[in-house]
C-alpha positions in Angstrom: -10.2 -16.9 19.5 -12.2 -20.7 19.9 -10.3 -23.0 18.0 -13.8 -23.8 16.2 -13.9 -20.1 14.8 -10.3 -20.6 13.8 -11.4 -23.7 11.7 -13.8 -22.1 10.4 -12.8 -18.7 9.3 -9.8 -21.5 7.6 -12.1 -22.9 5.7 -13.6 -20.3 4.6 -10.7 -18.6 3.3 -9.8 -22.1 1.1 -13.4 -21.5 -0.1 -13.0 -18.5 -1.4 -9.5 -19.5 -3.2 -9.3 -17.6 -6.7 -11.1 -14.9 -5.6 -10.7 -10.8 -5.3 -8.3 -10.2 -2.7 -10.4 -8.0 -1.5 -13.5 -9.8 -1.3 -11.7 -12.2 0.6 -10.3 -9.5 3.2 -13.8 -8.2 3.5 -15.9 -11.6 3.5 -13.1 -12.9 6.4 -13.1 -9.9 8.4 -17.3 -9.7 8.0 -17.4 -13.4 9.3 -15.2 -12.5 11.8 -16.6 -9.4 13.4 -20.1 -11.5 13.1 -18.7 -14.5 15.1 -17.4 -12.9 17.7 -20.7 -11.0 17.6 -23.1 -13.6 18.0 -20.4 -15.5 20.4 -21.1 -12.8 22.8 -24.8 -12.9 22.4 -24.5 -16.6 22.5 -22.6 -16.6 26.2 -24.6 -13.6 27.8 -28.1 -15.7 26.4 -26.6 -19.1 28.0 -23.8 -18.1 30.9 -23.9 -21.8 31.8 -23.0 -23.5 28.4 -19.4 -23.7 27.5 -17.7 -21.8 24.7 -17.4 -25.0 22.7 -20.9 -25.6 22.5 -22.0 -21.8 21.6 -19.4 -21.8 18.9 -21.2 -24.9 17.5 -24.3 -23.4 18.1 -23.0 -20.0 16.4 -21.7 -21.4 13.6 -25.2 -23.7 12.8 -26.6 -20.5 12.7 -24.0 -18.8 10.2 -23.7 -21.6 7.9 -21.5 -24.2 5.7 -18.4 -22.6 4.2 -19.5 -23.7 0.7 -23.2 -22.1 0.8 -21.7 -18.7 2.8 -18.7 -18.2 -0.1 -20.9 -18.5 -2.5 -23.3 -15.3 -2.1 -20.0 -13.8 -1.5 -18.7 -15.0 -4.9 -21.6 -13.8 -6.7 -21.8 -10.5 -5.2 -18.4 -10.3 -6.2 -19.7 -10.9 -10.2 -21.3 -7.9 -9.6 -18.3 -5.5 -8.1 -15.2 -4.8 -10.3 -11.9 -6.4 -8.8 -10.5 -3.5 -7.1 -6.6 -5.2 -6.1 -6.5 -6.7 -9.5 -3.4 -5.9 -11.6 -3.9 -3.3 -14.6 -1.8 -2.7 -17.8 -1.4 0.9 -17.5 1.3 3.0 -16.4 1.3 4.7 -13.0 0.9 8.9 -13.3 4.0 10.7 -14.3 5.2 14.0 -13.1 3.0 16.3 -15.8 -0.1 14.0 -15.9 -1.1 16.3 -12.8 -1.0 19.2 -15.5 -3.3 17.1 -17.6 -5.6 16.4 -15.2 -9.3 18.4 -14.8 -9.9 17.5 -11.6 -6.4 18.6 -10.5 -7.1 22.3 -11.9 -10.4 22.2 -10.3 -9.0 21.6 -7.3 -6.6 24.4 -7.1 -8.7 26.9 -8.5 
């Protein structure tokens, strides 16, 4: 990958420091996969320019690390932490027996 990108997809994961790990999985692989993307578009649009100059011109177009993390954070006020740590107790051997969807299932 362009060192650029590198730097970038950095920065944006200091951004979104304190975050859901997975929000920040997501949000880094969705930058990602929309980078490399738009680098592509970038080079077949402009086979003369060099990859340093469409990564600047590609990452204009996405946005500052600040302004990008932050629709991510508050789409993430909106989604419940899904890697977050509960205070409950994993299943035990006869919480199948207990379990509805368990006797649905094998009936």
């Amino acid at each position: 990958m362009i060192k650029l990108l590198e730097d970038y997809l950095n920065a944006f994961r200091e951004e979104l420091g304190g975050s859901d790990r997975a929000t920040v999985q997501d949000t880094l692989s969705d930058a990602e996969d929309h980078l490399t993307a738009a680098m592509e578009t970038e080079m077949s649009e402009h086979p003369v320019g060099s990859e340093k100059s469409a990564a600047r011109s590609v990452l204009a177009r996405f946005g500052d690390t600040a302004e990008v993390a932050g629709h991510y954070r508050m789409v993430e006020k909106y989604t419940p932490p899904v890697l977050a740590s509960r205070n409950r107790k994993g299943p035990s051997f006869f919480g199948v027996i207990t379990e509805p969807s368990a006797w649905a299932a094998f009936l």
